[in-house]
Backbone as CSV, one residue per row, in Angstrom:
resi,resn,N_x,N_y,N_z,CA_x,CA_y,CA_z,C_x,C_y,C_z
1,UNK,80.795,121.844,100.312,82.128,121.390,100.017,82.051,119.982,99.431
2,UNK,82.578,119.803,97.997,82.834,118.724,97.758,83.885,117.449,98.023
3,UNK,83.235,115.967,98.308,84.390,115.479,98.761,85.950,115.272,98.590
4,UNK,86.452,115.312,99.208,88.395,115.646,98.561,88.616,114.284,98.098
5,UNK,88.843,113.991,96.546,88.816,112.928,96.190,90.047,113.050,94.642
6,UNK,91.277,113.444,95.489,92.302,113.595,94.844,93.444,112.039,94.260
7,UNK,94.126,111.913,93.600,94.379,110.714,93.397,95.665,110.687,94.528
8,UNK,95.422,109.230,95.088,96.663,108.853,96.290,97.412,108.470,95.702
9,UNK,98.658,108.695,96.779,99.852,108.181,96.406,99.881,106.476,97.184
10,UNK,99.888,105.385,96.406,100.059,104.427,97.257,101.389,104.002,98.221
11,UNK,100.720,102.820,99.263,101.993,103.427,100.147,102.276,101.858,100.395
12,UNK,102.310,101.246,99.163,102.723,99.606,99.484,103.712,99.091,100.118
13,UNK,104.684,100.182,100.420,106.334,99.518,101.190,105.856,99.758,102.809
14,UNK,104.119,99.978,103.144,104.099,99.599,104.624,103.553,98.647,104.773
15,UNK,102.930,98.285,103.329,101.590,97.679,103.456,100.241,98.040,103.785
16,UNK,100.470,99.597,103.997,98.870,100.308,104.254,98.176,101.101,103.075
17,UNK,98.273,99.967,102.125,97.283,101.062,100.766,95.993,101.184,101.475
18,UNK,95.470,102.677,101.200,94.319,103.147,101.373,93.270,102.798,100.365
19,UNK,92.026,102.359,100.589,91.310,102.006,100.016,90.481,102.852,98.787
20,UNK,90.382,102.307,97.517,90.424,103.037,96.358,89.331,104.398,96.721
21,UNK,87.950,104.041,97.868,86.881,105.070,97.613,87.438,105.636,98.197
22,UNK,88.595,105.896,98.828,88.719,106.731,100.552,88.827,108.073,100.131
23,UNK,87.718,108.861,100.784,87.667,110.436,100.948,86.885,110.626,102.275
24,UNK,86.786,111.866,102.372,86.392,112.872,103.695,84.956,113.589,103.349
25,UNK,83.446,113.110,103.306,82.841,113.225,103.337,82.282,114.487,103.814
26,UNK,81.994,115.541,102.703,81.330,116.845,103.150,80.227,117.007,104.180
27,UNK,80.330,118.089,105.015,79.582,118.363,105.853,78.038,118.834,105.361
28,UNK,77.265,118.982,106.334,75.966,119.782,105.770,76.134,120.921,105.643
29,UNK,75.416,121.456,104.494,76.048,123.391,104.478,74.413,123.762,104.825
30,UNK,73.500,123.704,105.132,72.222,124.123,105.693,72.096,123.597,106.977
31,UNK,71.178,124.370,107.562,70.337,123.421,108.908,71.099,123.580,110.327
32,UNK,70.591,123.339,111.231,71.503,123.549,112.579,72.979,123.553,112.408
33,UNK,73.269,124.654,113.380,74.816,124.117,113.361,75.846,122.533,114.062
34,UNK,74.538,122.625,115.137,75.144,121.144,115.736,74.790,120.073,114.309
35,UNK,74.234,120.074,113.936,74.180,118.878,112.802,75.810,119.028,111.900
36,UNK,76.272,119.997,111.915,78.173,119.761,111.536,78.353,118.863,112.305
37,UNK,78.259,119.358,113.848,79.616,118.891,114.375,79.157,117.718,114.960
38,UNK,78.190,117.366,115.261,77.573,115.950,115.072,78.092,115.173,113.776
39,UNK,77.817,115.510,112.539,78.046,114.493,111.772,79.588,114.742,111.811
40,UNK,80.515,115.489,112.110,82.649,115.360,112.100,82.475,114.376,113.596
41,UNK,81.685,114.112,114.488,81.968,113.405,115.156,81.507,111.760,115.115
42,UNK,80.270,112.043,114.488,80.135,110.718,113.766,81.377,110.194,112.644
43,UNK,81.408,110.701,111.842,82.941,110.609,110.442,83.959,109.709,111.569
44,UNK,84.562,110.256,112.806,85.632,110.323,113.294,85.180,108.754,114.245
45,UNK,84.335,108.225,114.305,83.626,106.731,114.880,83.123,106.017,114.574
46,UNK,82.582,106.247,113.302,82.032,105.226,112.898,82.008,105.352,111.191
47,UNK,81.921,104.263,110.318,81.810,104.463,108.735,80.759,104.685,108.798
48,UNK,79.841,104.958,107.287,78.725,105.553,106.907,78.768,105.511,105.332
49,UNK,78.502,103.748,105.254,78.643,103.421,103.742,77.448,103.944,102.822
50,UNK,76.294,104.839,103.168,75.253,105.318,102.681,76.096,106.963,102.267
51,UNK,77.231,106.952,102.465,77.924,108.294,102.129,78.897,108.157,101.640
52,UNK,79.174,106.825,101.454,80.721,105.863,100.851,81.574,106.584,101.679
53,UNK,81.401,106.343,102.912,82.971,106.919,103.712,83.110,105.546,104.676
54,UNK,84.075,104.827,104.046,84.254,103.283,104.083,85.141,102.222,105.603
55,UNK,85.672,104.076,105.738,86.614,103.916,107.023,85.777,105.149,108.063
56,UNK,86.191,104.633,109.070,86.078,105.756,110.475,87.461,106.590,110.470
57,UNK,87.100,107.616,110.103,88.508,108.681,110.280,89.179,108.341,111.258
58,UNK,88.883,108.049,112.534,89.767,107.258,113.990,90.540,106.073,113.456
59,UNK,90.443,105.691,112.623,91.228,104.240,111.984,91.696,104.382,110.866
60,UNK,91.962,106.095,109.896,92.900,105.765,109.137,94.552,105.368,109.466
61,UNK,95.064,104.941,108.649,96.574,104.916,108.980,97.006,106.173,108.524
62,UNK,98.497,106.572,109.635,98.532,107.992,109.100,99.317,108.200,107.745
63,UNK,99.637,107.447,106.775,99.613,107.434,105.763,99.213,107.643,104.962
64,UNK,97.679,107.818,105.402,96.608,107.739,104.073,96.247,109.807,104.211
65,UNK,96.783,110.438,105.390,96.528,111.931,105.571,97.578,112.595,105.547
66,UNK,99.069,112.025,105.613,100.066,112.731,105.758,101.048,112.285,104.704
67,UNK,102.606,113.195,104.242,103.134,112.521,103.674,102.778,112.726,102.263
68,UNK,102.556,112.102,101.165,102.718,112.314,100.022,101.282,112.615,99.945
69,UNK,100.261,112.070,100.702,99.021,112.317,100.846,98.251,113.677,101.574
70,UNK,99.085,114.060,101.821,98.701,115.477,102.806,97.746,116.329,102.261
71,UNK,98.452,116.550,100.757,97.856,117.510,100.056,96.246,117.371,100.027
72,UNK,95.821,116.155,100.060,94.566,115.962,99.573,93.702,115.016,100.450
73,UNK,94.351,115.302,101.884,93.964,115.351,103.069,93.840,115.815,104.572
74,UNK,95.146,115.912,104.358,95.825,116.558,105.602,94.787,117.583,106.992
75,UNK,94.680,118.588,105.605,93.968,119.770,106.280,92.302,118.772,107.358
76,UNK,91.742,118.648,106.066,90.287,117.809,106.518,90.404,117.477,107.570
77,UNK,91.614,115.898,107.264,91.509,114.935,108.685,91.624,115.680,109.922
78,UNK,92.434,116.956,109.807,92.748,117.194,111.141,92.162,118.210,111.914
79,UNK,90.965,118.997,110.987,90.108,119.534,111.710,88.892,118.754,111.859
80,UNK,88.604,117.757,111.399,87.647,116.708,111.415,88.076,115.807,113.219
81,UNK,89.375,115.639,113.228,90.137,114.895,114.349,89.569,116.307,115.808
82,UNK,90.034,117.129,115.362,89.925,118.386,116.555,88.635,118.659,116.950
83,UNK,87.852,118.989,115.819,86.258,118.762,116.720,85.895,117.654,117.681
84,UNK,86.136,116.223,116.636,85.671,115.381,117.820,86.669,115.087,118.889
85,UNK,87.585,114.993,118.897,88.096,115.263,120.494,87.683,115.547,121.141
86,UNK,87.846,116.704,120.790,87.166,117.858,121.641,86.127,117.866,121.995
87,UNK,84.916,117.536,121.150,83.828,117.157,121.918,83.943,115.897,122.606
88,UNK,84.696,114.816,121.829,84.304,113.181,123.004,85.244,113.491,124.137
89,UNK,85.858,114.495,124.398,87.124,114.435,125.644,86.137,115.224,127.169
90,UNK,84.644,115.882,126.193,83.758,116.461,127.465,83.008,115.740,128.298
């Protein structure tokens, strides 16, 4: 899967423009399956500027996934959000 790197809608009347690289960094499509959900739980804690994913999904504003932005995030963030929960809540 390539990264979702659709053009944003800026959202200057909150003051939370999202940052120009911001996308959702594809998973591994080979190799263990825990190496997914390891790296959606890494995504969701920490950045990983060797993958240009500049923010920790846990710290976007929800602006930058919902809203005029949905389209070309929405889905991602929020199964990206549900794995790691779910795993950091064990």
């Amino acid at each position: 899967m390539e990264p979702t790197s659709l053009t944003l809608v800026p959202t200057s009347q909150t003051g939370t423009d999202p940052p120009r690289d911001l996308h959702i960094p594809p998973l591994p499509k080979r190799g263990p399956m825990n190496a997914c959900w390891k790296q959606a739980v890494s995504d969701w804690q920490e950045r990983d500027l060797s993958r240009s994913h500049s923010v920790a999904l846990k710290d976007w504003h929800p602006t930058w996934y919902s809203g005029a932005n949905r389209e070309a995030f929405g889905v991602q963030y929020g199964k990206r959000k549900l794995i790691a929960l779910e795993f950091l809540d064990r």
